[in-house]
Each structure stands twice: as C-alpha cells, then as structure tokens.
TIVO-2410 file (N, C-alpha, C; in nm, 3 decimals):
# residues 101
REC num residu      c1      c2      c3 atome chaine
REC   1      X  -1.127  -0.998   1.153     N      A
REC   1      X  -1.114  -0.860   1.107    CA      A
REC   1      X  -0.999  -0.791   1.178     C      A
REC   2      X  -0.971  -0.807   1.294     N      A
REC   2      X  -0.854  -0.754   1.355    CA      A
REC   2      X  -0.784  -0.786   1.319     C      A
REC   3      X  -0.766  -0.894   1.274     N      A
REC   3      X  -0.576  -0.960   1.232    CA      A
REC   3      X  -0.543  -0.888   1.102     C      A
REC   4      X  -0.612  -0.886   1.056     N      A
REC   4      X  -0.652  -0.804   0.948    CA      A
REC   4      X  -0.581  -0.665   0.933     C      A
REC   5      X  -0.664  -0.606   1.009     N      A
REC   5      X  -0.597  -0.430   1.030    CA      A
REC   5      X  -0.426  -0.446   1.149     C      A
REC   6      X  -0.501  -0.549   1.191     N      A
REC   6      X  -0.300  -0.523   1.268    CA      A
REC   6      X  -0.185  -0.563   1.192     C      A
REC   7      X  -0.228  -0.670   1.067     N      A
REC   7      X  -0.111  -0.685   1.005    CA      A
REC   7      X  -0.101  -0.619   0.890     C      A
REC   8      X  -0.198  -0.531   0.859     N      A
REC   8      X  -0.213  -0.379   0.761    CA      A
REC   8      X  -0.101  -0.309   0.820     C      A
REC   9      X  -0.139  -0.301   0.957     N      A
REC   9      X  -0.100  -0.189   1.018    CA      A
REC   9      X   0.032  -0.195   1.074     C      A
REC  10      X   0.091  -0.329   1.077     N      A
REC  10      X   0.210  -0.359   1.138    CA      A
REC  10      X   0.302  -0.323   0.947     C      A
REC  11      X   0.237  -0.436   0.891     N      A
REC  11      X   0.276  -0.419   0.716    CA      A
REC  11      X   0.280  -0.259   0.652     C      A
REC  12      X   0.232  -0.178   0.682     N      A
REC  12      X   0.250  -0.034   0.615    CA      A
REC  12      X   0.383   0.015   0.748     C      A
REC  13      X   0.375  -0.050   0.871     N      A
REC  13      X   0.478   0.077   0.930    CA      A
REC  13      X   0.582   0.028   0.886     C      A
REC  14      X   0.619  -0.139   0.869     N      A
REC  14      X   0.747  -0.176   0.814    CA      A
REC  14      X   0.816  -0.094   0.660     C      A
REC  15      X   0.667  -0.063   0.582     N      A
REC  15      X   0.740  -0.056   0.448    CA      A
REC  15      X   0.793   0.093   0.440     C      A
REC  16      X   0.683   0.138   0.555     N      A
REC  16      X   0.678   0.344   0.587    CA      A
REC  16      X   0.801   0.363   0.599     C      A
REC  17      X   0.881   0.244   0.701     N      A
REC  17      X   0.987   0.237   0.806    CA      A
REC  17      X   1.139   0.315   0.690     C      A
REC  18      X   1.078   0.186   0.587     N      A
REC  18      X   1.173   0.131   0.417    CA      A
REC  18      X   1.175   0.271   0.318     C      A
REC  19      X   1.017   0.340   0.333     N      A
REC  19      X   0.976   0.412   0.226    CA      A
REC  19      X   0.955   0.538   0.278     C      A
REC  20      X   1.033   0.625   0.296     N      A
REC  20      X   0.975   0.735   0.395    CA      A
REC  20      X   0.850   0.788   0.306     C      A
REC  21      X   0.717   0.779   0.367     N      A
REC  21      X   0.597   0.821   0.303    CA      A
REC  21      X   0.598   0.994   0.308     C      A
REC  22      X   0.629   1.042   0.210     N      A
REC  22      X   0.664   1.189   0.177    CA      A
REC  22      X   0.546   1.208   0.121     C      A
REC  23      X   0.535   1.344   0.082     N      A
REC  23      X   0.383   1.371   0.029    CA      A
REC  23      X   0.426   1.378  -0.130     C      A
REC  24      X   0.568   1.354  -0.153     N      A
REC  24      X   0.595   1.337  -0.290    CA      A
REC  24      X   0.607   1.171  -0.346     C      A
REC  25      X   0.669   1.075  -0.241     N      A
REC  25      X   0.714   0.946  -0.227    CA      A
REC  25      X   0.538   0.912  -0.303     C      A
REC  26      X   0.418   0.971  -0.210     N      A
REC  26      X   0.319   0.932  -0.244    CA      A
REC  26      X   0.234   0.984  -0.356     C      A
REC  27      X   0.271   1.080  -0.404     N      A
REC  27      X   0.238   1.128  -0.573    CA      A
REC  27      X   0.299   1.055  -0.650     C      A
REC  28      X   0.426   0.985  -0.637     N      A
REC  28      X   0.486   0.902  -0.706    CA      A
REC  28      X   0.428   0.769  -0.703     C      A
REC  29      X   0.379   0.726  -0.620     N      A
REC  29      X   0.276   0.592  -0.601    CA      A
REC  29      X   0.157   0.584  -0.660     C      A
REC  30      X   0.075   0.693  -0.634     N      A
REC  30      X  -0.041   0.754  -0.721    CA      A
REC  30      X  -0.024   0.759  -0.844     C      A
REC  31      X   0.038   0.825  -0.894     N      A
REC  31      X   0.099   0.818  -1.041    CA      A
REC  31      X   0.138   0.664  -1.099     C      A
REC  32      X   0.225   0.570  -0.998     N      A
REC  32      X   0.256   0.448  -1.035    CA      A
REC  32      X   0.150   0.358  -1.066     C      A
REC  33      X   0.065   0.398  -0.960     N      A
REC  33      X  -0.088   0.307  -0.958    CA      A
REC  33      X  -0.189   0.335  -1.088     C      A
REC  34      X  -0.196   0.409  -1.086     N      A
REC  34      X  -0.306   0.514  -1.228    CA      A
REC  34      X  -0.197   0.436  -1.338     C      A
REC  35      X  -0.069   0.463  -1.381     N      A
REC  35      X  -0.008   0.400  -1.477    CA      A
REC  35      X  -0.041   0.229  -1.499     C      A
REC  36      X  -0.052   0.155  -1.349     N      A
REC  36      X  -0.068  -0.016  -1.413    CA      A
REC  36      X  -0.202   0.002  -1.396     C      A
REC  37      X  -0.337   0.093  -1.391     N      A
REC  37      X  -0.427   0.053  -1.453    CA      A
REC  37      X  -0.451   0.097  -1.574     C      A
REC  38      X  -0.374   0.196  -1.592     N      A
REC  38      X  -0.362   0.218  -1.788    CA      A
REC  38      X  -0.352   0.081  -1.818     C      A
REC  39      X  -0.215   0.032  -1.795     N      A
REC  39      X  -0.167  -0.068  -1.835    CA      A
REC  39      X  -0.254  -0.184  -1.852     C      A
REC  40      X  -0.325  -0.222  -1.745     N      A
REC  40      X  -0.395  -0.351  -1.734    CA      A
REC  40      X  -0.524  -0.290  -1.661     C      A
REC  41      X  -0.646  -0.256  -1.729     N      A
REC  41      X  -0.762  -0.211  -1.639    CA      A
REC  41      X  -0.829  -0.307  -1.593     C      A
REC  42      X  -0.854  -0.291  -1.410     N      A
REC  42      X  -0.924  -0.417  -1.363    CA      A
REC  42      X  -0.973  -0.381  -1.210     C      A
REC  43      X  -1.028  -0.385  -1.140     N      A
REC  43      X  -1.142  -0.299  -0.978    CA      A
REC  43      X  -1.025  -0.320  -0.933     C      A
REC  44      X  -0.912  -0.468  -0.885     N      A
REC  44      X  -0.791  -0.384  -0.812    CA      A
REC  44      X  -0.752  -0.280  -0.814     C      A
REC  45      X  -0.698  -0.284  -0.943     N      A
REC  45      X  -0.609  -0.135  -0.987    CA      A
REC  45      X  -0.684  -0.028  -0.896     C      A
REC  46      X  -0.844  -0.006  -0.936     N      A
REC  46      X  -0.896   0.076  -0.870    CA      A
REC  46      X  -0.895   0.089  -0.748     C      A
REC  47      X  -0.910  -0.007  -0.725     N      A
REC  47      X  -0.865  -0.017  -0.541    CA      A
REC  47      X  -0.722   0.014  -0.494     C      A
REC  48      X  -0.651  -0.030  -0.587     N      A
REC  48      X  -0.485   0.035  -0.524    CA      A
REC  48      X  -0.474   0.168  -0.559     C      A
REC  49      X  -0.544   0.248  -0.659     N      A
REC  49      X  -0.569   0.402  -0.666    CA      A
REC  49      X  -0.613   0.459  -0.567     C      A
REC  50      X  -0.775   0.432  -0.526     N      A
REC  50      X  -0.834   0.451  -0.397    CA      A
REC  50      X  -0.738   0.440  -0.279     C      A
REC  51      X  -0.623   0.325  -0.288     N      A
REC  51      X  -0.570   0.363  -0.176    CA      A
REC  51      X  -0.456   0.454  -0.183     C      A
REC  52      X  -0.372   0.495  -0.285     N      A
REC  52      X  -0.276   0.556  -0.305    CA      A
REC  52      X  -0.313   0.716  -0.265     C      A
REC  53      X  -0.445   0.694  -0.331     N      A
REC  53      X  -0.509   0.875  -0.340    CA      A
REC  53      X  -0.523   0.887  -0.172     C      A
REC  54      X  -0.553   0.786  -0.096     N      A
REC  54      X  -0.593   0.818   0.030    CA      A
REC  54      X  -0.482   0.851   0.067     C      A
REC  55      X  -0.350   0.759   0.089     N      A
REC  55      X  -0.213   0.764   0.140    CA      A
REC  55      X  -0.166   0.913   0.098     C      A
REC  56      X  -0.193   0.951  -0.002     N      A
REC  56      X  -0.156   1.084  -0.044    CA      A
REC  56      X  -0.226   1.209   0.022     C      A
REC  57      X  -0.378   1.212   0.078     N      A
REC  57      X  -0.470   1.248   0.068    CA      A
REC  57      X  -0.422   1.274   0.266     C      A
REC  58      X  -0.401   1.175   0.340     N      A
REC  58      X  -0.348   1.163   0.431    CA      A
REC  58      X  -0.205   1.255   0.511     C      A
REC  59      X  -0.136   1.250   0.413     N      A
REC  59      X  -0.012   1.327   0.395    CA      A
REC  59      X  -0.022   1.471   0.443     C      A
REC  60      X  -0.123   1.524   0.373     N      A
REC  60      X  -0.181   1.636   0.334    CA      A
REC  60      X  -0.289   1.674   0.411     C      A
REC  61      X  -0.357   1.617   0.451     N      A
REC  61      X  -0.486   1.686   0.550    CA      A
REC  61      X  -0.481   1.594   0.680     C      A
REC  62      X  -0.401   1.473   0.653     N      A
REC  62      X  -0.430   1.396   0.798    CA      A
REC  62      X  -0.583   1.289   0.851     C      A
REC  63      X  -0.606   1.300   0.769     N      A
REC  63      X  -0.750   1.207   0.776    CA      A
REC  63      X  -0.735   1.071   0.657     C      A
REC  64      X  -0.732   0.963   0.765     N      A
REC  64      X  -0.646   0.836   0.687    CA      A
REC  64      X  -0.794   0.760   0.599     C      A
REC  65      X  -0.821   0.829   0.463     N      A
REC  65      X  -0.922   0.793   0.370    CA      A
REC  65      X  -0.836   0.639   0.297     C      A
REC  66      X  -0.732   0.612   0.304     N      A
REC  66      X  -0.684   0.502   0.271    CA      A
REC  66      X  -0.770   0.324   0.266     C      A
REC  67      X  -0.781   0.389   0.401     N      A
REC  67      X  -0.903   0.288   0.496    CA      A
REC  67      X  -1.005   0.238   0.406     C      A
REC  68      X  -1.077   0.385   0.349     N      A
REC  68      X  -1.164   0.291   0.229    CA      A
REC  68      X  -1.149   0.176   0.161     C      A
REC  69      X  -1.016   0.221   0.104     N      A
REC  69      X  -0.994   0.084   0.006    CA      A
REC  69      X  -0.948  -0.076   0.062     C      A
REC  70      X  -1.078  -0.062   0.139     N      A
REC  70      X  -1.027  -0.217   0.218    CA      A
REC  70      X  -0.973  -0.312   0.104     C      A
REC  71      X  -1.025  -0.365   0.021     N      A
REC  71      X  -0.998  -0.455  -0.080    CA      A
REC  71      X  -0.801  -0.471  -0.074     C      A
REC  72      X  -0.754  -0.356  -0.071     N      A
REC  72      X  -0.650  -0.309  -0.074    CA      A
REC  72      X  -0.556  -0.345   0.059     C      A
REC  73      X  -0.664  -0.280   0.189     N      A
REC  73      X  -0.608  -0.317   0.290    CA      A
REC  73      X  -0.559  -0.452   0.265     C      A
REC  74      X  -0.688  -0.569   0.275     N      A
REC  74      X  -0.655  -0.662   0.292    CA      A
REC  74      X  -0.543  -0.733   0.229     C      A
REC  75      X  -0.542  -0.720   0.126     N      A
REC  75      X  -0.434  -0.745   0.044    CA      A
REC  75      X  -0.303  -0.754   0.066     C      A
REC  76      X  -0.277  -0.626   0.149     N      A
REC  76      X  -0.130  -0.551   0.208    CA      A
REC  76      X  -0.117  -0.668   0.302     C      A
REC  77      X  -0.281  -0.701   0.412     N      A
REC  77      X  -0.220  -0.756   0.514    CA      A
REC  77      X  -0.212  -0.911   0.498     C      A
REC  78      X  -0.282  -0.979   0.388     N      A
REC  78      X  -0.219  -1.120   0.386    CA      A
REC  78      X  -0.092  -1.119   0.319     C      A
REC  79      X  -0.060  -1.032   0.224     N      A
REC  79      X   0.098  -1.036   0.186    CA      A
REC  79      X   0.199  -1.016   0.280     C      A
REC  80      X   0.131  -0.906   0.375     N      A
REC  80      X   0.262  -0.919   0.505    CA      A
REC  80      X   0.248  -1.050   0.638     C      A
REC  81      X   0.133  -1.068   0.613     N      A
REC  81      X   0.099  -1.230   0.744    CA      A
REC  81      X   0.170  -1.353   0.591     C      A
REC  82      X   0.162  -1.334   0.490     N      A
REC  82      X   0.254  -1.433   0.431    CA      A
REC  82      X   0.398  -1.469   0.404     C      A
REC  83      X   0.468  -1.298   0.420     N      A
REC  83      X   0.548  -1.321   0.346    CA      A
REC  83      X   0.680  -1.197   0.383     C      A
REC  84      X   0.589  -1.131   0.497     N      A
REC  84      X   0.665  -0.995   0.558    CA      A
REC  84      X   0.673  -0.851   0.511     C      A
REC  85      X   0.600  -0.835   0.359     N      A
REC  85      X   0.600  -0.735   0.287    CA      A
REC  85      X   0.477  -0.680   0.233     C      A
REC  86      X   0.412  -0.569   0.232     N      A
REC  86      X   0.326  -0.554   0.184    CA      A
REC  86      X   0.307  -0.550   0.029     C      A
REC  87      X   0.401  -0.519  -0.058     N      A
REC  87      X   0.430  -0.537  -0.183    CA      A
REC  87      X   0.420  -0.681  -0.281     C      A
REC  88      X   0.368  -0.708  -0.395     N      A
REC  88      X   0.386  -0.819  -0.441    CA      A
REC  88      X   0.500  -0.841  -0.507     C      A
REC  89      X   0.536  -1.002  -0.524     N      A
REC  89      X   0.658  -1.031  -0.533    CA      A
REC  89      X   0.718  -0.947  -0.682     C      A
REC  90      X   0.617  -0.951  -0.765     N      A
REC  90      X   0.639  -0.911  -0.887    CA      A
REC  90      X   0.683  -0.721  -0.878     C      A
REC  91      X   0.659  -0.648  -0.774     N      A
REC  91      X   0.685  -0.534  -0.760    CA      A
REC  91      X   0.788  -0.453  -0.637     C      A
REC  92      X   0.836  -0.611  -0.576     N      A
REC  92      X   0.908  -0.552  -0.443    CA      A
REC  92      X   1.039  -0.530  -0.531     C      A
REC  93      X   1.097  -0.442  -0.434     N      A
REC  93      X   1.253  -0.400  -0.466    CA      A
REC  93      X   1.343  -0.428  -0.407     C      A
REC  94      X   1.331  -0.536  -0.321     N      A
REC  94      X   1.445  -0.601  -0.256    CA      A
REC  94      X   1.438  -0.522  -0.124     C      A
REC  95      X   1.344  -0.405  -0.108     N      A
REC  95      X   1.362  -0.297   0.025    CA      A
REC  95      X   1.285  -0.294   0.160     C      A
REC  96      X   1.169  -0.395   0.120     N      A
REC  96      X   1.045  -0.417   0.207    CA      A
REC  96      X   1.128  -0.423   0.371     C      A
REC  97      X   1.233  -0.516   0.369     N      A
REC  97      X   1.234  -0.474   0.527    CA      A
REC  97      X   1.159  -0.614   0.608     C      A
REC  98      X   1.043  -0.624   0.536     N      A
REC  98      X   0.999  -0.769   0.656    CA      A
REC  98      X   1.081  -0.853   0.714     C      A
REC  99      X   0.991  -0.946   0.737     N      A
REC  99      X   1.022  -1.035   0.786    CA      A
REC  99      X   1.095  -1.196   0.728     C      A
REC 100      X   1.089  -1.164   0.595     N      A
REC 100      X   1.150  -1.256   0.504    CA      A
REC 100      X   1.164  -1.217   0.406     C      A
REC 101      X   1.272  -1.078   0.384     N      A
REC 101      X   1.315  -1.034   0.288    CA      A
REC 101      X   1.426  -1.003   0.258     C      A
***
C-alpha cells in the first residue's frame, strides 16, 4: 500500500511539475473526464471523475477528496512505477516529464 501512494504521490508532483494544477487547468480535466465517459460509459470513467472533481475540489477548499478515488490512485501509480507518467499512453502529450518520456 505504500508504494502505492508514494508513487501516486511522486507521479502527480511530476505531472503538477508539467501541468501547473490551476483551479482552471482542473475544470478543464473535469470537463475532459465527464466528456470520455459520455463517450465510453464504464466505473473507471467514474473513478477518473471522482478524482478530477476532487483535484478540483482541492484547489478550492484544500482538503485532498481526490484520495477517494483510489481505483484511480492506483492506476496513476502503476503507470508512473511503469513507465514514469501518470497519464496513459493513449492520452499523454509528449509533456509528462517522467522518467521515460
């Protein structure tokens, strides 16, 4: 479970580093997320909403509800213990910043 949240946590500061997390950067994510579950409805999606709304939600009051969407966490952090990015390959922009990008 720790490796877990440290490479969440190492994986969001790299992309934060890439993405300055604005309280607009993250309405724009929210919005992006809600759009691919229009697109394709499925409990990820929901889970990458849950976490977008938190990241946003965070911005704004400071209480990191993100956390909920572990499903999500985890996700972020085997893509960055795999691959240096929290993003999937199908959605990175060449900007991630990791460690093999």
């Amino acid at each position: 479970m720790n490796k877990i949240w440290e490479n969440y946590q190492k994986g969001m500061a790299v992309f934060d580093n890439c993405h300055s997390p604005t309280v607009q950067s993250q309405w724009l994510a929210l919005k992006d997320e809600i759009g691919e579950f229009v697109r394709e409805p499925n409990l990820s999606e929901i889970w990458d909403i849950v976490h977008a709304a938190g990241r946003l939600l965070y911005k704004i009051i400071g209480i990191p509800l993100y956390l909920l969407a572990y499903p999500t966490v985890r996700k972020h952090s085997q893509r960055f213990e795999e691959y240096g990015c929290i993003r999937s390959f199908r959605n990175c922009e060449g900007k991630c910043c990791g460690k093999n990008s």
